[in-house]
C-alpha positions in Angstrom: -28.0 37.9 -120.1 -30.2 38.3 -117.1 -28.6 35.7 -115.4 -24.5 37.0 -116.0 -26.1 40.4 -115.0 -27.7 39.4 -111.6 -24.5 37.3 -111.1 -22.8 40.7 -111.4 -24.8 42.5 -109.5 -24.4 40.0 -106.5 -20.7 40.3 -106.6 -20.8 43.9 -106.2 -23.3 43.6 -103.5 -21.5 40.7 -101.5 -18.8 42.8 -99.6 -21.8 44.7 -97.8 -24.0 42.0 -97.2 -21.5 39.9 -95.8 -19.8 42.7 -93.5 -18.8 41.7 -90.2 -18.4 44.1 -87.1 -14.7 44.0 -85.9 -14.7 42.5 -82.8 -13.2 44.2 -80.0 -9.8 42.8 -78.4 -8.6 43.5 -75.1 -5.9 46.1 -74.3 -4.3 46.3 -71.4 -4.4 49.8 -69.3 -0.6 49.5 -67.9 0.9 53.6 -68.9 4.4 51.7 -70.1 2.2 49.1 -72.2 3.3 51.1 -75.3 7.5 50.0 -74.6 6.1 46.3 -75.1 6.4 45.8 -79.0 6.5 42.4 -78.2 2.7 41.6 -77.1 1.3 43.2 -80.3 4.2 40.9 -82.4 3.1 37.5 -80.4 -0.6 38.5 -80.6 -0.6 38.2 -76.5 -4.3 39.0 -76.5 -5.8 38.9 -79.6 -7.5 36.1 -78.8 -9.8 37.6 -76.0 -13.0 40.1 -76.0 -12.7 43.4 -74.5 -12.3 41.5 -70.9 -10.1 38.8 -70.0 -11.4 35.3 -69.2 -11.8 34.5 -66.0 -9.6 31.1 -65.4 -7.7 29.3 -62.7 -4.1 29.9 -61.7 -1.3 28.3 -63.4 1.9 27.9 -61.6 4.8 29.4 -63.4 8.0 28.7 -62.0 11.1 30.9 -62.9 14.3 29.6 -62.2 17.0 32.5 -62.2 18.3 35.1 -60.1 14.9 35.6 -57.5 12.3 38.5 -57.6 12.2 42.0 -56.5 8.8 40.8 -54.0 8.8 44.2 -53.5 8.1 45.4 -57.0 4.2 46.7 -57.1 3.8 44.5 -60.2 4.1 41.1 -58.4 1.6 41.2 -55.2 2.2 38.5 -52.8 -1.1 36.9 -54.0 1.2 36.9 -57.8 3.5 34.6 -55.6 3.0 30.8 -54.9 6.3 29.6 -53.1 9.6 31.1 -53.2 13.1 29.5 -52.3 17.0 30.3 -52.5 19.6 27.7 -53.0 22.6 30.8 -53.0 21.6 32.6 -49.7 19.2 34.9 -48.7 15.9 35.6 -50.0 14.2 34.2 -53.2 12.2 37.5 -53.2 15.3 39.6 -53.7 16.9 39.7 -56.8 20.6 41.7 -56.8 21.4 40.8 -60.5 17.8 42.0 -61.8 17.6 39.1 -65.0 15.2 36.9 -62.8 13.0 40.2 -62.4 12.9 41.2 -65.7 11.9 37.5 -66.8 8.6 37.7 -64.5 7.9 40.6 -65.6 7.5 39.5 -69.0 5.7 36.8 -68.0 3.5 37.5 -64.7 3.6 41.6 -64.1 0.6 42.6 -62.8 -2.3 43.7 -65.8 -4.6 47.1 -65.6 -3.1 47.4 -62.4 -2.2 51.7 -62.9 1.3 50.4 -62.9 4.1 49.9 -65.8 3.9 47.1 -68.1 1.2 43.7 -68.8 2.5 40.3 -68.2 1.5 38.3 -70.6 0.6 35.6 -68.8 -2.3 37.0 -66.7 -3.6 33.6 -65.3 0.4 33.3 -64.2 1.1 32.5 -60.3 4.9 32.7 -59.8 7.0 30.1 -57.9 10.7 31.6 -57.9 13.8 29.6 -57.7 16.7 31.5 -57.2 19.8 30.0 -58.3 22.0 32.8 -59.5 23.5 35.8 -57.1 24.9 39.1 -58.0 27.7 37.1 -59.2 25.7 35.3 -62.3 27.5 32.1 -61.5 24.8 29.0 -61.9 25.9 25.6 -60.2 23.9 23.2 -61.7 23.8 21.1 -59.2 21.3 24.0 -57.5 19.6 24.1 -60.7 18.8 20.4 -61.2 17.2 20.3 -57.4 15.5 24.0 -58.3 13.3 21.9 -61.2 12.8 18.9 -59.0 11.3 21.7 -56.1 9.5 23.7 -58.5 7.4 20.5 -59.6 7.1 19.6 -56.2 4.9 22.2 -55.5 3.1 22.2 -58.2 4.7 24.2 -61.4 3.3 23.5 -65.0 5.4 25.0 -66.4 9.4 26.2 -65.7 11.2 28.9 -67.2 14.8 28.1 -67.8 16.2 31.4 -69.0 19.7 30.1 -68.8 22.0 27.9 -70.7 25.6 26.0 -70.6 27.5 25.9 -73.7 27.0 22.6 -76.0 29.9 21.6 -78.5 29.6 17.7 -79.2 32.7 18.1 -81.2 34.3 18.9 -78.6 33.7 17.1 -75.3 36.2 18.9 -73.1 34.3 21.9 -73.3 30.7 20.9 -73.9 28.6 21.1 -70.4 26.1 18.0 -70.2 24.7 17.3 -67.1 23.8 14.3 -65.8 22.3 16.1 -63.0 20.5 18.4 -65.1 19.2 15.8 -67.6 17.9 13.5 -64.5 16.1 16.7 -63.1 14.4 17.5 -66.6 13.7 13.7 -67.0 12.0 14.0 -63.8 9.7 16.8 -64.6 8.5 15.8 -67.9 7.2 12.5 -65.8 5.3 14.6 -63.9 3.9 16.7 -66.6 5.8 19.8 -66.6 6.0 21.8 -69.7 9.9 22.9 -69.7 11.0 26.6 -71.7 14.5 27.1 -72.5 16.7 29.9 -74.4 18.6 28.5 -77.0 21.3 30.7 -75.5 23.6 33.6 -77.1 26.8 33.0 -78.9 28.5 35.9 -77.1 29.0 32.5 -74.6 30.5 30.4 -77.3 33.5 30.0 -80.0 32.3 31.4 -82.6 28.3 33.5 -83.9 26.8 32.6 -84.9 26.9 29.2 -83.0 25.1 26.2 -84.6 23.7 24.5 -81.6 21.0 25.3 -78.8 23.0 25.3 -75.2 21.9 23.0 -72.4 18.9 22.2 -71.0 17.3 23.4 -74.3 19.0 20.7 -76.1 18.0 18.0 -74.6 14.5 16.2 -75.0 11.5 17.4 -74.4 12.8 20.7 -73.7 10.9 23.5 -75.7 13.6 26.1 -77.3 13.7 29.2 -78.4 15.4 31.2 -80.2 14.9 35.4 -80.7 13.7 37.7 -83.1 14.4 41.2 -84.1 12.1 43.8 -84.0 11.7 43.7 -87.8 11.3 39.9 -87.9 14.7 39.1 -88.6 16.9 36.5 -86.6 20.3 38.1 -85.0 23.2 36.8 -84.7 23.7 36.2 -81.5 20.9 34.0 -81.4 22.3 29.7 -81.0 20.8 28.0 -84.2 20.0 24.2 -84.3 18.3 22.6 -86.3 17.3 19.5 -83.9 16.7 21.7 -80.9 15.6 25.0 -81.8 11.8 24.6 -81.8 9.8 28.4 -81.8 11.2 31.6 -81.9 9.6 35.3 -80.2 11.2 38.6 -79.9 14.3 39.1 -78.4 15.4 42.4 -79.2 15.2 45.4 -77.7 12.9 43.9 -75.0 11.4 46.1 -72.2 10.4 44.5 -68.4 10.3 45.3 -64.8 13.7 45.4 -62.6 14.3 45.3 -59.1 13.9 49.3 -57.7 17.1 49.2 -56.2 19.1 48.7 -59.6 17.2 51.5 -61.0 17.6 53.4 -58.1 21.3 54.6 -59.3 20.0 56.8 -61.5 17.1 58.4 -59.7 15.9 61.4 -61.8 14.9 58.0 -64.3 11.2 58.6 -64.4 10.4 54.9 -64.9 11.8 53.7 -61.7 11.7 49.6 -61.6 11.4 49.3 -65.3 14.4 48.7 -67.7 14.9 51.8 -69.2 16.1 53.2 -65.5 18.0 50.3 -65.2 22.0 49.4 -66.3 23.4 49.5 -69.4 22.6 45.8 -70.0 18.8 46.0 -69.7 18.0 49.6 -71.0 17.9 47.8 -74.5 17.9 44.3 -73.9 18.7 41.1 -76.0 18.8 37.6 -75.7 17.3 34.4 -76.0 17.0 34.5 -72.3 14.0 37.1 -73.1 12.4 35.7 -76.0 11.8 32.2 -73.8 9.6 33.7 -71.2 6.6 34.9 -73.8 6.4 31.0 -74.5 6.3 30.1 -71.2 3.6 32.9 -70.6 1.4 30.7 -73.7 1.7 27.6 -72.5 0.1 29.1 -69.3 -2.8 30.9 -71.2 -3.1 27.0 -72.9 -3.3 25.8 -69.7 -5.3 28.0 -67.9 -7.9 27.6 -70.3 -8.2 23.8 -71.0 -6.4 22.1 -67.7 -7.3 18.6 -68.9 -4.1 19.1 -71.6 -1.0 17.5 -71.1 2.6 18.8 -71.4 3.0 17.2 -74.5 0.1 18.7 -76.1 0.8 22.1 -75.1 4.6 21.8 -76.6 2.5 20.3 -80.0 0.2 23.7 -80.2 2.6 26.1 -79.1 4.7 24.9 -82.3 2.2 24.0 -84.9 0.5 27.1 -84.5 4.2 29.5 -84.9 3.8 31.4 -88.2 6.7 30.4 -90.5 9.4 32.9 -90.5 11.3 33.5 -94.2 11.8 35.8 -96.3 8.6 37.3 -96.8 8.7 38.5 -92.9 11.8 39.7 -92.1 14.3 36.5 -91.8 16.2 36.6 -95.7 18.2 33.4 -94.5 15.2 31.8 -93.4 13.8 29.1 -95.3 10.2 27.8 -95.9 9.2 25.4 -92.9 11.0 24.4 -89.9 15.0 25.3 -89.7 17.9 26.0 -87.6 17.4 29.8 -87.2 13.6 30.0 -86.2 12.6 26.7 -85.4 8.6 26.1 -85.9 8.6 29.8 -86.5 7.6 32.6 -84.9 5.2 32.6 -81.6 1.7 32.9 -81.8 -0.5 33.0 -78.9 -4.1 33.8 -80.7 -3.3 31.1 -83.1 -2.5 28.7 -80.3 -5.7 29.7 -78.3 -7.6 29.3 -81.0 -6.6 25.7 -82.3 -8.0 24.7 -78.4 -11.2 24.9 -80.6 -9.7 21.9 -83.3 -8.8 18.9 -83.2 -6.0 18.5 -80.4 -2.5 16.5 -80.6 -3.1 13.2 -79.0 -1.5 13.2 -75.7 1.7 10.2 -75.4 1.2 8.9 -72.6 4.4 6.6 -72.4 6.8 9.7 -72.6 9.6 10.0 -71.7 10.7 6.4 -72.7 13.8 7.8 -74.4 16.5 4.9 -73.6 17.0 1.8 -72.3 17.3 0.8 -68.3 14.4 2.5 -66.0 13.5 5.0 -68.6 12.2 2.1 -70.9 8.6 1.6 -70.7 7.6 -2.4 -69.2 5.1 -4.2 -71.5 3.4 -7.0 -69.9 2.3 -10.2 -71.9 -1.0 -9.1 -71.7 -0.4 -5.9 -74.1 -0.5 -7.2 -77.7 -0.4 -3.7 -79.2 0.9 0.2 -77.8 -0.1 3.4 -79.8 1.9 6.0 -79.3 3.9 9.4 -81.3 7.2 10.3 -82.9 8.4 13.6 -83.6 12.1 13.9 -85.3 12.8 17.3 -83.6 11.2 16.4 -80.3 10.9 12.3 -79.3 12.9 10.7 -82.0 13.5 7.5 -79.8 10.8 5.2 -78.0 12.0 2.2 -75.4 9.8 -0.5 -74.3 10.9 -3.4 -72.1 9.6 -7.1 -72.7 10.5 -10.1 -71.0 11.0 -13.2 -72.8 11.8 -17.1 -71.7 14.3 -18.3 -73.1 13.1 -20.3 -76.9 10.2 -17.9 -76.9 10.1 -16.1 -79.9 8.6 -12.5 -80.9 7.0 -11.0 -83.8 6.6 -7.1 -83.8 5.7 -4.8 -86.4 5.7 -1.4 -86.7 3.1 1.0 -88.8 5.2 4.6 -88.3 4.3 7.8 -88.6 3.1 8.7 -92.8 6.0 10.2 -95.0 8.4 9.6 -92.6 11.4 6.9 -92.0 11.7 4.7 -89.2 14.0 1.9 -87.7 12.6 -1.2 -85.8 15.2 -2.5 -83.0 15.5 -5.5 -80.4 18.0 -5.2 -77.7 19.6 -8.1 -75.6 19.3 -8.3 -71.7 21.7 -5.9 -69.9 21.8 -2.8 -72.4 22.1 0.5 -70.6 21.4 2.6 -73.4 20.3 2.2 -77.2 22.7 5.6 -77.8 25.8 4.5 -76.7 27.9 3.5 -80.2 30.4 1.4 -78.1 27.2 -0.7 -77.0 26.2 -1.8 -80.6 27.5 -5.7 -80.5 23.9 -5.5 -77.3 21.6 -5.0 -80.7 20.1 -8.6 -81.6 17.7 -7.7 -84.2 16.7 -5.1 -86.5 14.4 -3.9 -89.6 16.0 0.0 -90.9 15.2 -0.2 -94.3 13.1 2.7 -96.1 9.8 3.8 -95.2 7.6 3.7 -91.9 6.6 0.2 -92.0 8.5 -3.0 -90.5 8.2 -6.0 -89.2 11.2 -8.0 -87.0 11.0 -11.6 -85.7 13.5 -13.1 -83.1 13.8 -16.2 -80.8 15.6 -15.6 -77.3 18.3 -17.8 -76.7 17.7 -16.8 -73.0 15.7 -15.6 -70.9 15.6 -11.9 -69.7 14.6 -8.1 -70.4 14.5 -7.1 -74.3 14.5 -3.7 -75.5 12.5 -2.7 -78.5 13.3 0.7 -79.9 11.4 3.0 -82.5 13.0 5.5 -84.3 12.3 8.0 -86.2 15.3 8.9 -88.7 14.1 11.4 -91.6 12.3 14.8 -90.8 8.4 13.8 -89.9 6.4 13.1 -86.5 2.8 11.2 -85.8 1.3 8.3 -84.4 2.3 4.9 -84.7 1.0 1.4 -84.2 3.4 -1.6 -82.7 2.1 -4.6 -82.6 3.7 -7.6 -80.5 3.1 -11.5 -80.6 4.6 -14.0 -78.4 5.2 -17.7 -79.2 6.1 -20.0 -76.8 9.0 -21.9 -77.9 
């Protein structure tokens, strides 16, 4: 009796004995703060005491229509390197999209001025692409990314998108130019943020694949949210390429003071709401893709050691699920077409810097055949490495073998998941091309992550050995190689 009644009494004691005091968070000063919905939805700062951390700068580079450098919320200091590929200057912006994407991303905090960037360790480097005419040529965007890492950008912004139908090649914009320059920047460590894009730009909305450069690998992509947690329609769905979602409705950001300048008794001059028709309430993917560029620089800024890679992993593992219970009806549990990963959480993805983090892979991007295949020496008996089925479903290593010299490999893949073990003959040019399939010499696809393949050359010459990942799934793997001489 004593004992159920102290047991009682300790229960209704508990709640006060273990009280905590709230801790403080910070809140930015900025008078237009209050228009930004967004920062309280992707937990900007919840992460942070009542002051910001003091950290490094992290070079953001936005690649778009240039910057109003007059603006008050981007001091020169805010800006790293500047260049235009369309005439003029980087730091004027006629169009006003490239201006409103900084501001979400780098505008100046507690500065007595507008709105908070979120991104407050953020130092811009503009690449202006696009005139007053909105035209892209993507030719100047494929040398914009290879500038922007150049001098030094962690991270690009790639608010922009061409139209990607693979039923339909006539229409469907792949670059080989753009792919190379992306290629380029993931080898130098570049985390790259792209909107899915809108399907007011395609056949049909809602439109069931991400536009380009966010569908293609190791791009991150992301799609927008309404207000209410919902995903719109406009909003491209994929279910390979649409990897984290964040508010893109009804978004609110800086503008260059000479577009708000046509309507001048506007109070909020160089904000949105004084701006044209387009911005006063605006939508898109395009503005939903700068808030995770703005997180992967907070990530940065606080741990520099990460890698690209990483960053991508946390930024997506720490999304909270959007379904049903949170505004998305259409939405299913888990990852899926309309809200990737889910929605965008930057106090979640601060604070799993604390855990355990991603192991970095170190090989990427070994995607295909030819130069972009890794080279394994004889000495390397064994390579450890990741697969991820939305992100890096394909590995390429290159191995040279004499001619009689035979191979053993096998391949422990990532739990739960299935993958394919492949050996390809001297002179494939890609492991992707169907019409190449007669260059495939060997090959272990049956169920499950585990297989081994064993194959003597009948010449000598540059193999190919590709993992794949084929089923939903992603983690390390083990391949082991042994070489007998024949």
């Amino acid at each position: 009796m004593r004992t159920a009644i102290a047991a009682a009494l300790a229960l209704l004691l508990a709640p006060a004995a273990l009280a905590l005091p709230i801790r403080a968070t910070f809140t930015p000063t900025d008078p237009l703060v209050s228009h930004q919905y967004y920062l309280g939805q992707d937990h900007a700062f919840d992460a942070f005491g009542p002051d910001l951390p003091v950290v490094n700068p992290v070079r953001v580079a936005i690649i778009d229509s240039g910057l109003d450098g007059t603006h008050p919320e981007f001091p020169r200091q805010r800006i790293w390197q500047a260049r235009s590929w369309v005439g003029g200057s980087a730091l004027t912006d006629e169009q006003g999209h490239g201006t409103f994407v900084a501001g979400e991303i780098a505008a100046a905090i507690n500065n007595n001025e507008g709105i908070a960037g979120m991104a407050f360790p953020a130092q811009l480097v503009i690449a202006k692409i696009a005139g007053a005419d909105q035209t892209i040529d993507v030719r100047d965007e494929a040398q914009a990314i290879r500038w922007a890492v150049d001098v030094g950008a962690r991270i690009i912004n790639l608010s922009i998108g061409g139209l990607r139908n693979p039923f339909n090649p006539r229409v469907d914009t792949f670059s080989k130019a753009e792919a190379a320059a992306i290629d380029y920047a993931v080898r130098r460590g570049a985390v790259l943020v792209a909107a899915v894009g809108n399907s007011d730009e395609a056949p049909q909305s809602p439109w069931p694949y991400a536009s380009y450069p966010a569908a293609l690998p190791h791009v991150l992509g992301v799609s927008a949210l309404t207000p209410t947690g919902n995903v719109p329609a406009f909003s491209n769905r994929d279910r390979i390429y649409n990897d984290i979602s964040a508010p893109g409705q009804d978004i609110y950001s800086t503008l260059p003071r000479p577009l708000t300048a046509a309507r001048p008794t506007c109070q909020n001059q160089g904000y949105s709401d004084c701006g044209p028709d387009e911005f006063r309430h605006a939508s898109g993917t395009s503005f939903a893709a700068p808030q995770v560029s703005a997180a992967a620089a907070i990530l940065f800024a606080l741990k520099p050691t990460l890698q690209a890679d990483q960053v991508v992993n946390i930024l997506e593992r720490s999304a909270t699920d959007v379904n049903a219970s949170n505004g998305c009806k259409q939405c299913p549990l888990q990852r899926d077409s309309f809200s990737g990963w889910g929605r965008l959480d930057v106090s979640k993805a601060v604070g799993a810097l604390d855990g355990v983090l991603p192991a970095p892979d170190r090989f990427e991007p070994n995607d295909d055949a030819g130069t972009q295949a890794v080279k394994l020496t004889a000495a390397v008996s064994s390579v450890k490495a990741t697969l991820d089925f939305w992100d890096d479903q394909i590995d390429v290593y290159r191995i040279y073998l004499n001619k009689r010299e035979r191979l053993k490999l096998s391949l422990d893949g990532p739990a739960g998941a299935t993958t394919n073990l492949l050996l390809w003959k001297p002179g494939t040019t890609s492991v992707n091309d169907l019409r190449k399939q007669n260059f495939r010499v060997a090959q272990a696809i049956g169920p499950g992550s585990s297989h081994k393949l064993g194959y003597r050359a009948p010449a000598k010459g540059w193999y190919y050995v590709e993992v794949k990942i084929v089923t939903r799934g992603s983690g390390p793997y083990d391949l082991m190689l042994t070489r007998i001489q024949g």
